[in-house]
N, C-alpha and C positions, 0 to 999 in steps of 0.2 A: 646694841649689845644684848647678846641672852643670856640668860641666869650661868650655863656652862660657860658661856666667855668670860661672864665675870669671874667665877672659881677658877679659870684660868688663867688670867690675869693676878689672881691673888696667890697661886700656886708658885708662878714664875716669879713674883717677888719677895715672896716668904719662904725659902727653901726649906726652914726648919721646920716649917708646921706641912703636915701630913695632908695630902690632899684630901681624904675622908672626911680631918676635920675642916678642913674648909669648907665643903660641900656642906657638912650638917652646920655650921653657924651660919651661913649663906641662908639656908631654908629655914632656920631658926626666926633670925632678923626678916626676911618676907613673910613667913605666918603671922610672926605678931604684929608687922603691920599692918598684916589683912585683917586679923581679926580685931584692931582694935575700930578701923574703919566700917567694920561690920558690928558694931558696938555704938556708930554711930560719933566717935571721936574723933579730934583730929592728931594729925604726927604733924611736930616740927624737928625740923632739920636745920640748926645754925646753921649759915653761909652757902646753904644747898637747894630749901623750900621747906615748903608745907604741903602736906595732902589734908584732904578734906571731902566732903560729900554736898555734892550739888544737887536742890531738888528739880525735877523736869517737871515740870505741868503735864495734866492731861494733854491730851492733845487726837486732832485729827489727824489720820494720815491717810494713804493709796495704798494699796497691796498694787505691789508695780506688776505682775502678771494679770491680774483681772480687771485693775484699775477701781476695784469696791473699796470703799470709805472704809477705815478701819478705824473705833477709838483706840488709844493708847494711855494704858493708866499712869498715873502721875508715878515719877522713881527716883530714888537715888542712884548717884551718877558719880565716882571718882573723881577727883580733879585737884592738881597740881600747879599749884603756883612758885616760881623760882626764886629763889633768895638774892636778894643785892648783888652777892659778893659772885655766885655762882653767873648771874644776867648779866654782868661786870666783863667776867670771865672769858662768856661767849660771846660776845659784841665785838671786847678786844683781838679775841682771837680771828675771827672773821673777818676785821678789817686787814688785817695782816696776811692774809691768805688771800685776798680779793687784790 
């Protein structure tokens, strides 16, 4: 789903809120999550997950067109683990569909 589908999704079931404001609490609620993870914090989300920042090691790699060694500096990396209730959720659902 993209940020647009969401606000559409949130439009078609809220008819009384203006889709403008939807679009700006949408972008509202993703900036602050970005910048808190850029802040180096994490978000938890009851029954949904946690975001958080993973660190990558240095590391070797290939430049796949020349094939030369490349270092790569050690980073933070986003990452997303799902809540109970949400892993619960899509498991059951999946069986049901399969």
């Amino acid at each position: 789903m993209t940020k647009s589908e969401l606000i559409e999704r949130i439009v078609r079931r809220h008819t009384a809120v203006h889709p403008r404001n939807v679009k700006y609490c949408v972008r509202i609620i993703l900036n602050a999550m970005a910048l808190r993870l850029r802040q180096g914090r994490q978000i938890k989300i009851r029954q949904f997950g946690s975001f958080g920042l993973t660190f990558r090691a240095p590391r070797l790699a290939r430049n796949p067109k020349s094939g030369e060694q490349v270092t790569l500096p050690g980073r933070y990396v986003p990452h997303f683990k799902t809540g109970l209730a949400l892993r619960k959720g899509v498991r059951d659902s999946a069986t049901q569909a399969a």
